[in-house]
C-alpha positions in Angstrom: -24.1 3.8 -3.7 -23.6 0.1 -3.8 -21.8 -2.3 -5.9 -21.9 -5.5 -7.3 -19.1 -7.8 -5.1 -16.5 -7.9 -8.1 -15.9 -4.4 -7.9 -15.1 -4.4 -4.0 -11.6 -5.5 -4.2 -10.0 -2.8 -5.9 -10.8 -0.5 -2.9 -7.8 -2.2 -1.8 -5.5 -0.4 -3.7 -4.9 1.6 -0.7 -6.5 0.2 3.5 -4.2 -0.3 6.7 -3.4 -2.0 9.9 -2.2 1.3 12.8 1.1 1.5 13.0 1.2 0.2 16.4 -0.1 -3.1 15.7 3.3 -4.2 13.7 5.4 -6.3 16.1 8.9 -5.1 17.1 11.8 -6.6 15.9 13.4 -9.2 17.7 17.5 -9.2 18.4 18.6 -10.3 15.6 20.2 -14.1 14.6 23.7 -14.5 13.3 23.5 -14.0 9.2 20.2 -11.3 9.7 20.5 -7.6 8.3 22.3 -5.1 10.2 19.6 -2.8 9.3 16.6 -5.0 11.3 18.8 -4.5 14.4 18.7 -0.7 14.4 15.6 0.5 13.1 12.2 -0.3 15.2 9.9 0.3 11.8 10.8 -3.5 10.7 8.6 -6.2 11.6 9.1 -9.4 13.3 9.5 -12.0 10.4 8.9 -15.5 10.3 11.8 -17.7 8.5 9.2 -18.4 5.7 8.3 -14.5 5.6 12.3 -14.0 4.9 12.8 -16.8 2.4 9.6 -15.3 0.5 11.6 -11.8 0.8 14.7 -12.8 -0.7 13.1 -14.6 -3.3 11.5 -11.1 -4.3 8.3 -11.8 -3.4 5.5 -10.1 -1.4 4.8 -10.9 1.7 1.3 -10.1 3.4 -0.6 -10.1 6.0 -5.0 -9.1 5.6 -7.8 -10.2 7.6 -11.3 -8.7 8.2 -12.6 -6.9 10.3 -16.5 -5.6 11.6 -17.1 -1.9 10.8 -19.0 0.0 13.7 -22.4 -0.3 11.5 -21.8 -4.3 11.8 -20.2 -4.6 7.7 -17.5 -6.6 6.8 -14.2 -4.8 6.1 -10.5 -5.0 5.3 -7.3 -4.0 6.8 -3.9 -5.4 5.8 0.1 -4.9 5.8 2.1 -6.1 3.2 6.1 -6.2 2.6 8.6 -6.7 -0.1 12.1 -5.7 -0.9 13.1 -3.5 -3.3 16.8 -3.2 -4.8 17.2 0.1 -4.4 17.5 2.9 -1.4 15.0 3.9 0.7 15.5 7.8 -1.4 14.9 6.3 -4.8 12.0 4.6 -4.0 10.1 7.7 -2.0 10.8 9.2 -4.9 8.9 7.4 -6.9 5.8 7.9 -4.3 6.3 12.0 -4.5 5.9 12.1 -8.2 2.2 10.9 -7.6 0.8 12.1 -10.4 2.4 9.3 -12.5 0.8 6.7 -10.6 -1.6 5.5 -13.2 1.6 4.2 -15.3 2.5 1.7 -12.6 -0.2 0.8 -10.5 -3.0 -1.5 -11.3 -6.3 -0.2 -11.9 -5.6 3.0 -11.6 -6.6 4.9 -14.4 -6.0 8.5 -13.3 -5.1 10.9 -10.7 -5.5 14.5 -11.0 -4.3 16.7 -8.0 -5.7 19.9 -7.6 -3.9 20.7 -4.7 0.0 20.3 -3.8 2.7 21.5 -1.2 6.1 20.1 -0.8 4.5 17.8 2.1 0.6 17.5 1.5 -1.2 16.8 -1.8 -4.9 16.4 -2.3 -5.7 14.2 -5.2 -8.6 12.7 -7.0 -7.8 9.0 -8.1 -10.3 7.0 -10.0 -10.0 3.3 -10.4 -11.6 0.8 -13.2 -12.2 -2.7 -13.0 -14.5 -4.1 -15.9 -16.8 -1.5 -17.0 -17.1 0.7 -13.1 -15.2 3.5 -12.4 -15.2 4.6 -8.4 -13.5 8.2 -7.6 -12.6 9.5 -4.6 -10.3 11.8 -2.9 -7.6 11.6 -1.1 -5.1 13.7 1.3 -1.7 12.3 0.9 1.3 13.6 3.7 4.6 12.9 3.3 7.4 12.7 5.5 10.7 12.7 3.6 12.6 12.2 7.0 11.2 9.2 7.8 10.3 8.2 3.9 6.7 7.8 4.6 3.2 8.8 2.9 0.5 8.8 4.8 -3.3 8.7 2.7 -6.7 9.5 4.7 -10.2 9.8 2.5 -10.9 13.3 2.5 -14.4 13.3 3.9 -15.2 16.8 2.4 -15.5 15.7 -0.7 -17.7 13.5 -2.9 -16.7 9.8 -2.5 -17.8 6.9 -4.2 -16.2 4.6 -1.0 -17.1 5.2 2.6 -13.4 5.5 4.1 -9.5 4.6 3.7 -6.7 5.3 5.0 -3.4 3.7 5.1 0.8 4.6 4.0 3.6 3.4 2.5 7.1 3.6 4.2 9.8 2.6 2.9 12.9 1.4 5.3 16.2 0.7 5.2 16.8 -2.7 4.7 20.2 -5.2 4.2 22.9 -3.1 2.4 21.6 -0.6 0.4 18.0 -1.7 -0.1 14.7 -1.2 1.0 12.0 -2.7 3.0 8.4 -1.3 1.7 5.9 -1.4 4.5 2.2 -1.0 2.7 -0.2 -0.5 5.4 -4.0 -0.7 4.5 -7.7 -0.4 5.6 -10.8 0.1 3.3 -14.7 0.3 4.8 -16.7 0.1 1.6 -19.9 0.7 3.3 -21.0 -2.9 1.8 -19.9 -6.3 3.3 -16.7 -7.7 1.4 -17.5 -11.4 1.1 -14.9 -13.9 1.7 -13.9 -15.2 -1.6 -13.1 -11.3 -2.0 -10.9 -11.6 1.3 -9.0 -14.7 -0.8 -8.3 -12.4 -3.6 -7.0 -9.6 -2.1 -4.4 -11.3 0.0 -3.2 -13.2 -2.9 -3.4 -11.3 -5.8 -4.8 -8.0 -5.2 -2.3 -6.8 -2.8 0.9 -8.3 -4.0 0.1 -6.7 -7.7 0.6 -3.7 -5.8 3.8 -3.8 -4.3 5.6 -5.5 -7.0 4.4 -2.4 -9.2 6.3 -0.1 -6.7 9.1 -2.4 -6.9 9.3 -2.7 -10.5 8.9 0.9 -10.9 11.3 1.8 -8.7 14.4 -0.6 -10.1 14.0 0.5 -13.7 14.7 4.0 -12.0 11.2 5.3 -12.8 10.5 3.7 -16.5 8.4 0.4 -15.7 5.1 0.9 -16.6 2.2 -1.6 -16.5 0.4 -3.4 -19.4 -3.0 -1.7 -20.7 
């Protein structure tokens, strides 16, 4: 199936960069979190990338990439701070089923399978007048305060792959550093005025839903 460039984006909703690829953190400087000199999951950060931090803001990171059949694809990692503990905002995450509330154009998740660590869901998304569906299996690690996502290729899927996770780590005295890492292969070139959206709109929209959603303790939800 293809589709008409404006509907591309919003396959970002979930795509990542490995886990590897995130720099290690460097010793810290007088004045930085105690947290970023313990735990290995926080990136390197420029001063600008911190400033835009404690301002609240998002902080990301996207390019393209050239799938194996020659297509233009994404991949990002993005990054904000949320007021809250690491628990609180994994929480949020688990009770998947409420997504659609929060999170931009999604309009609905059913899950028709669940364990306390693995879920399979469906999750359809709506940008004009398209809806795409597809499914996904969702693992979560309440340890580390990760979910991992990975297109389940069993099933009937209006995208050709994703895969991604959120972690959520601690992060300066009681808060949390959200690490959204993302990759999306469409099966259709993603043009580059669609590369400028997601890492300026698309992708921050997302994070600052889990953040809002997770300081009002599970109550934000977004406009219709």
């Amino acid at each position: 199936m293809r589709y008409p460039s404006h509907l591309l984006f919003l396959l970002f909703v979930a795509a990542p960069l490995p886990a590897q690829q995130l720099p290690a953190q460097p010793p810290p400087a007088a004045g930085d979190s105690p947290a970023a000199a313990v735990d290995p999951r926080i990136p390197s950060l420029t001063e600008k990338e911190l400033a835009t931090l404690k301002k609240g803001q998002v902080v990301v990171r996207g390019e393209m990439y050239t799938t194996d059949d020659g297509k233009r694809a994404g991949k990002g990692v993005a990054f904000v701070v949320i007021d809250k503990p690491p628990e609180a905002a994994f929480a949020v995450l688990q009770d998947y089923g409420k997504i659609a509330e929060y999170m931009p154009r999604v309009t609905k998740v059913t899950i028709p399978e669940k364990s306390p660590t693995r879920m399979k869901v469906v999750q359809e998304l709506k940008v004009l007048f398209k809806t795409v569906v597809y499914t996904l299996i969702l693992d979560f690690n309440a340890q580390k305060k990760r979910m991992d996502w990975k297109l389940d290729k069993t099933a009937e899927n209006d995208i050709k792959d994703t895969w991604g996770f959120w972690e959520f780590v601690p992060y300066d005295n009681g808060k949390t550093l959200v690490v959204y890492n993302i990759a999306a292969n469409t099966g259709v070139s993603i043009p580059q005025f669609l590369e400028d959206y997601l890492t300026k709109k698309d992708l921050p929209e997302v994070l600052m839903a889990m953040k809002r959603r997770t300081e009002s303790g599970g109550t934000w939800k977004k406009s219709e």
